[in-house]
N, C-alpha and C positions, 0 to 999 in steps of 0.2 A: 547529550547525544540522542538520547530517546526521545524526548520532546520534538529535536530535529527528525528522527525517522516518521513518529509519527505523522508531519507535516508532509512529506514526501507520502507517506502512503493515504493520506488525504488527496491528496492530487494524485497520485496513481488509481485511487479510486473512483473520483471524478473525471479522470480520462475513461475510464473503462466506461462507466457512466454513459459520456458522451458518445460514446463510440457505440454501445450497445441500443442508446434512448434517440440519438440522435444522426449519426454518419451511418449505419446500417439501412433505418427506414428512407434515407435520403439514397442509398441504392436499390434498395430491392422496390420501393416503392414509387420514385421518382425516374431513376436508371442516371444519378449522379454519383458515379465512382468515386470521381474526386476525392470526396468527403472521404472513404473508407481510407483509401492511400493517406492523406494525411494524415486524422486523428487518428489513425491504426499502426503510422510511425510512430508518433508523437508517445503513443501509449506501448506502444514496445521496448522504446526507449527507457520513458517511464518504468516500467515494470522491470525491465534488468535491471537498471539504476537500484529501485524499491531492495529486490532482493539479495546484490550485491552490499547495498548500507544494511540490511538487515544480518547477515551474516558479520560483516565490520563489527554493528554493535551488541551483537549475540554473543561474541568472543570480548573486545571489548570491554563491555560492561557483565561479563558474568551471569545474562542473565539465561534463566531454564534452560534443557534442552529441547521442551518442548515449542520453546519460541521460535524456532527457524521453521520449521514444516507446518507452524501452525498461521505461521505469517506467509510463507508460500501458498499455501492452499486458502487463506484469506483473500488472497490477491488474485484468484482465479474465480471467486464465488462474488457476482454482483452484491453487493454492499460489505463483502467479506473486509475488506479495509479497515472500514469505520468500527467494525466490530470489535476486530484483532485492534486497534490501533485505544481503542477504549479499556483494552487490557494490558496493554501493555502502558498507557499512563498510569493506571492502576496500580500498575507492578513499578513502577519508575516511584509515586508518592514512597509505598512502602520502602524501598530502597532507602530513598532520604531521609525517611523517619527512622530509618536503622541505624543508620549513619549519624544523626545528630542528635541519638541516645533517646529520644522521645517514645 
């Protein structure tokens, strides 16, 4: 399940990405909205999705309490994703290696 979130908060963070690197300057610089309406669905979706599974696997899998608010506010901080998502595989090895007496 963690491996799985982290995935999603990969691509939750490449939306945010594209929306910020790339649908944004294609409005305010070109004057094509479009762009912002779709990828600014897409990534909203995204992002409820992200913190819905995160709270899922926070209870779940047991893990910290500081992992739900620290995974939220990852997900509002450009590259915050990849950051929070490299601590919590982190946190997922140790898990397994608790588990299989290592």
């Amino acid at each position: 399940m963690i491996r799985f979130l982290a995935r999603v908060g990969y691509i939750e963070g490449l939306s945010f990405l594209l929306l910020l690197g790339v649908a944004m300057p294609l409005k305010y610089q070109f004057g094509i909205d479009q762009a912002v309406s779709i990828v600014g669905m897409a990534h909203g979706v995204l992002f409820l999705g992200y913190v819905v599974l995160l709270a899922v696997v926070t209870l779940a899998t047991r893990l910290p309490i500081w992992a739900l608010p620290a995974g939220i506010v990852g997900a509002v901080l450009p590259f915050g994703p990849f950051v929070f998502d490299r601590l919590l595989l982190a946190k997922a090895e140790t898990m397994a290696a608790d588990r299989s007496g290592t």
